[in-house]
C-alpha positions in Angstrom: 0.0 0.0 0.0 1.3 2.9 -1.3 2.1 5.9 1.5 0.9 8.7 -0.2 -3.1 6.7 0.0 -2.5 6.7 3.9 -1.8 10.0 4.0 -4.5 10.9 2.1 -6.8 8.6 4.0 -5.6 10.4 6.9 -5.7 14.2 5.4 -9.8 13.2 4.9 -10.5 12.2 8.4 -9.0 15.3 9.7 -11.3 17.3 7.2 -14.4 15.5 7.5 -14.4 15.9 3.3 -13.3 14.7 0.5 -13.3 18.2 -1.3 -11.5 19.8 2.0 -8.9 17.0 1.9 -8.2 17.3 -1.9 -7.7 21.1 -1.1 -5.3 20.8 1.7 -3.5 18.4 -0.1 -3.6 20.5 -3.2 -5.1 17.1 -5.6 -7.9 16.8 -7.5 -11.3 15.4 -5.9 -11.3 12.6 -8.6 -7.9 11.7 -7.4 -8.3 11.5 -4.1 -11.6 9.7 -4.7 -9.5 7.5 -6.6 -6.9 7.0 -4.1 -9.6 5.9 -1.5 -11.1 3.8 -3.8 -7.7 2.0 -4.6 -7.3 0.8 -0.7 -10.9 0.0 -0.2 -10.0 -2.3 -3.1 -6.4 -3.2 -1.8 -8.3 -3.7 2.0 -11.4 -5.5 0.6 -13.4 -3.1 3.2 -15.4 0.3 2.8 -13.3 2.5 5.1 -16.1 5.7 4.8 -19.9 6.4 5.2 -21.0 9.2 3.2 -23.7 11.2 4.8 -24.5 14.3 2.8 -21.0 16.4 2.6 -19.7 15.0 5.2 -17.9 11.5 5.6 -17.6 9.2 8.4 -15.1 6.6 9.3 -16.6 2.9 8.7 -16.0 0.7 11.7 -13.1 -0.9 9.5 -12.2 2.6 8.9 -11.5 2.9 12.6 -9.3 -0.2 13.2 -7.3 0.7 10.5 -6.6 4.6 11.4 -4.0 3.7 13.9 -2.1 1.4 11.1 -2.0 4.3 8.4 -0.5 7.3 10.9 2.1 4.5 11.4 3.1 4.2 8.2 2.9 8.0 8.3 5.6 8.1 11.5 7.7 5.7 10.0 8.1 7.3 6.7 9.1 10.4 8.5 11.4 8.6 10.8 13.1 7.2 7.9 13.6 10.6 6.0 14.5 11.9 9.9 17.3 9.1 10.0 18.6 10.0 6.9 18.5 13.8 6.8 16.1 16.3 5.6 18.4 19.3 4.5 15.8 21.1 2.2 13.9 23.6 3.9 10.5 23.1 5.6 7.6 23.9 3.5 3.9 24.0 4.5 1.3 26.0 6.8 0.8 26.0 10.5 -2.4 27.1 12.3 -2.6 27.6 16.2 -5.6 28.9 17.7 -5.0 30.3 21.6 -7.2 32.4 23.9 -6.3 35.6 23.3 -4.8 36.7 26.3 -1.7 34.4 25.1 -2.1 34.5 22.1 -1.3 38.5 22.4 1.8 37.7 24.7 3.1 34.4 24.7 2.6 33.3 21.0 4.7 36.2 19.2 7.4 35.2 20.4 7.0 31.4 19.6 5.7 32.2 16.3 8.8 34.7 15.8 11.3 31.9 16.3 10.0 29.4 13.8 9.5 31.7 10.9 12.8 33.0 11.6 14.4 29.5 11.5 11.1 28.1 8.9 10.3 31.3 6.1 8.6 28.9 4.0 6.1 27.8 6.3 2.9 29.8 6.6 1.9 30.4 9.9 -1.8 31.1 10.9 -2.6 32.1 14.5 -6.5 33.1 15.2 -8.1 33.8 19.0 -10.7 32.2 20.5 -11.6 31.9 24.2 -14.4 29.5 23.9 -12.7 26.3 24.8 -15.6 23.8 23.4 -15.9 26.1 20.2 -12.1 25.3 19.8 -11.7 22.0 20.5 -14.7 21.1 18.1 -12.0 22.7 15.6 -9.1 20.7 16.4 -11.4 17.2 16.6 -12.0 18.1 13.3 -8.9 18.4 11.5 -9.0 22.6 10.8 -6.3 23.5 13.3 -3.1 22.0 14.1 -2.8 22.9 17.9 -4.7 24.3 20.4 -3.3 26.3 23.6 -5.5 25.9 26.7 -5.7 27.9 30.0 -6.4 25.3 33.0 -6.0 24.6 36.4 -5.2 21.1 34.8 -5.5 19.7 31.7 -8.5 18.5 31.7 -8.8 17.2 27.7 -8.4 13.5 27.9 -9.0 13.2 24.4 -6.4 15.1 23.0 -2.2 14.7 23.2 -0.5 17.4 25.5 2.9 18.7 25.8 4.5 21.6 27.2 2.2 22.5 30.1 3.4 25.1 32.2 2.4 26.6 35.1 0.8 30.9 34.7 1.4 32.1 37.9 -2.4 34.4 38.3 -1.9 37.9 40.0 -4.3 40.8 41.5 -3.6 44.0 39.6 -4.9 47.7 40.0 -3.9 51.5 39.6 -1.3 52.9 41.4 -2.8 54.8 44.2 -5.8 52.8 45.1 -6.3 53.0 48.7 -6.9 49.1 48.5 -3.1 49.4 48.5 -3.2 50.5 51.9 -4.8 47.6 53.5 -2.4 44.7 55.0 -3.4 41.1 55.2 -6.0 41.4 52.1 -8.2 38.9 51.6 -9.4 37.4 48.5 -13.4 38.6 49.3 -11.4 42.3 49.8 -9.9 42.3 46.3 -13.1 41.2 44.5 -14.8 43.4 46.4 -15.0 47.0 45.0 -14.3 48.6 41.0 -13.9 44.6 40.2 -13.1 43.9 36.6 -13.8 40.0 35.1 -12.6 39.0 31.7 -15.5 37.2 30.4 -16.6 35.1 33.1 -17.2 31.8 31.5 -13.6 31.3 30.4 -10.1 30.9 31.7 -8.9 32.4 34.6 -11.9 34.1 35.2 -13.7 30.8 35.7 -11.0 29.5 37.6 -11.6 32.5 40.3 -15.2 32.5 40.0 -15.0 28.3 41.4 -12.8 29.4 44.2 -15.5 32.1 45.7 -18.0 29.8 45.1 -16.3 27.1 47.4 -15.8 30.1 50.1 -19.6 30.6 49.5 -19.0 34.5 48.1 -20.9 35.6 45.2 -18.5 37.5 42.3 -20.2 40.6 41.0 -18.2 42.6 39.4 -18.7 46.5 38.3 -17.3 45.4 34.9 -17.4 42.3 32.4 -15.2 42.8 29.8 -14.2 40.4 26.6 -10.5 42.0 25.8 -8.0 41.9 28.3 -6.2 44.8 26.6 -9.2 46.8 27.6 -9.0 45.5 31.2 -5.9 47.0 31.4 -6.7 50.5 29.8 -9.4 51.1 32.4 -6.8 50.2 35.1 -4.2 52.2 34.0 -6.8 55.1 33.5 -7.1 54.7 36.9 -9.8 52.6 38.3 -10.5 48.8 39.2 -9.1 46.0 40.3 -8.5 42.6 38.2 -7.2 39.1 37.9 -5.1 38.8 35.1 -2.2 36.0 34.4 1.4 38.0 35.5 2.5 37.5 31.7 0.0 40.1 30.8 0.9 42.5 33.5 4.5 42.1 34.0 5.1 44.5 31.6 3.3 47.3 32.9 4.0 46.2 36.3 8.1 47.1 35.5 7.1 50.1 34.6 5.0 51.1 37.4 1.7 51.6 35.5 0.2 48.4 37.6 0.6 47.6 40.6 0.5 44.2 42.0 -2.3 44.1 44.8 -1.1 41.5 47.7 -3.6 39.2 48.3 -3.2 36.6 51.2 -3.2 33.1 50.3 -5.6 33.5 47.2 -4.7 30.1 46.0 -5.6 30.7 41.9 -3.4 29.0 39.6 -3.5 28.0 35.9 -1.4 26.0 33.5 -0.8 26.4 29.8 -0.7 23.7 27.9 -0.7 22.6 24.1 -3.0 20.3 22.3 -3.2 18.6 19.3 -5.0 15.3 18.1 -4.5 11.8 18.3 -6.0 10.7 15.7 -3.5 12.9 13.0 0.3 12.2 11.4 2.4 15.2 13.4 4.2 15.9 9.9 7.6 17.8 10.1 5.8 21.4 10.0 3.8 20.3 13.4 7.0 18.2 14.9 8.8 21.1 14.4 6.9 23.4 16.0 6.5 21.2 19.3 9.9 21.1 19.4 10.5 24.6 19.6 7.1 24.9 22.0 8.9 22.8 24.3 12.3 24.2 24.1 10.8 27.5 25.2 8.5 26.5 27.9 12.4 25.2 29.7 13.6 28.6 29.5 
């Protein structure tokens, strides 16, 4: 069985199409048709339902997934263990809540262009974590970043978790920064600010009052963290925010970290991507240089 079926095989299960997969892979419908055809021949078994536009994995189809992105990894092992000196071609796509996305991923994405200019990079925002991982199930992202007090995506592979330290912030000169011994029902207390309160961070706060039995009711529910911090450096509110976005301004005394006693809120970051997909040389590539900078 000829590789370049499998990875075709596999390039239409991460789609969910036949016309998606012969677009990505840059082939003609009829010849990935044809390709498909050719191993359900070669296999003696249907490997796809088709159910409108869409296509579904036969139960055959599922035993033999695993067997085709190991044919996949060994092909690239073999052109690994040989050397690969042409450059790296291809596209990249990373979706991240936008919070990181704005302050962490630059800097990631900066490095692999630098050492990959002929891979095209595509980075897009969202902070609605089943929204997103609907869209890496389905084959139209590579990775996905996640903000967690755990990773809590069985499903998925994950590498590079890392722990986001979560700080209180406000304006220098509000008299909350008089008070010793703060407490967390203190902070949240007055001019509070919540990113939007169903995702991230924010969640992650709103569990711990509910636990203590306080109610969160903030003066403010804001979607852009960027505007979170305008309003604070204008001069009013308080807010949680992870300390990569306020370090920054922080240094240069335009924040001001508010001491809160044993608050307790912590995150990690981590990357996903899918099991069920070949990690070609672009994606490889890019979790090696992931990793690389979440030891540094």
């Amino acid at each position: 069985m000829e590789n370049r079926n499998a990875k075709t095989f596999v390039k239409i299960v991460e789609a969910g199409s036949f016309t998606k997969a012969a677009e990505l892979l840059g082939y003609s419908q009829a010849a990935v048709t044809a390709q498909i055809k050719s191993m359900e021949k070669e296999l003696g078994v249907p490997l796809f339902d088709r159910i409108g536009k869409r296509v579904y994995l036969t139960h055959e189809g599922k035993t033999f997934l695993p067997y085709a992105l190991n044919m996949l990894r060994a092909e690239e092992e073999a052109v690994n263990s040989i050397g690969h000196d042409g450059p790296l071609t291809g596209s990249l796509s990373i979706c991240a809540p936008s919070s990181y996305a704005d302050h962490v991923l630059p800097g990631i994405v900066l490095k692999y262009s630098e050492l990959h200019p002929g891979v095209f990079i595509s980075v897009r925002t969202s902070d609605y974590v089943d929204d997103a991982a609907r869209r890496l199930a389905r084959g139209e992202i590579d990775f996905l970043v996640r903000l967690d007090e755990e990773n809590s995506d069985p499903d998925f592979l994950t590498f590079a978790s890392k722990p986001e330290p979560l700080i209180f912030v406000t304006y220098p000169g509000n008299p909350l920064l008089k008070k010793e011994g703060l407490s967390i029902s203190e902070a949240v207390s007055d001019q509070f600010i919540t990113s939007t309160r169903e995702i991230g961070y924010s969640a992650i706060l709103e569990k711990k009052l509910f636990r203590m039995g306080i109610d969160l009711e903030p003066v403010m529910d804001i979607g852009s963290v960027e505007a979170i911090i305008r309003i604070l450096r204008g001069g009013y509110g308080v807010a949680l925010l992870p300390e990569y976005v306020a370090a920054d301004y922080i240094d240069n005394d335009e924040l001001i970290k508010v001491q809160v006693k044993d608050h307790g809120l912590s995150m990690n970051s981590y990357y996903l991507c899918s099991k069920d997909r070949w990690i070609n040389p672009v994606m490889s590539e890019f979790i090696r240089i992931v990793t690389l900078n979440e030891k540094h």
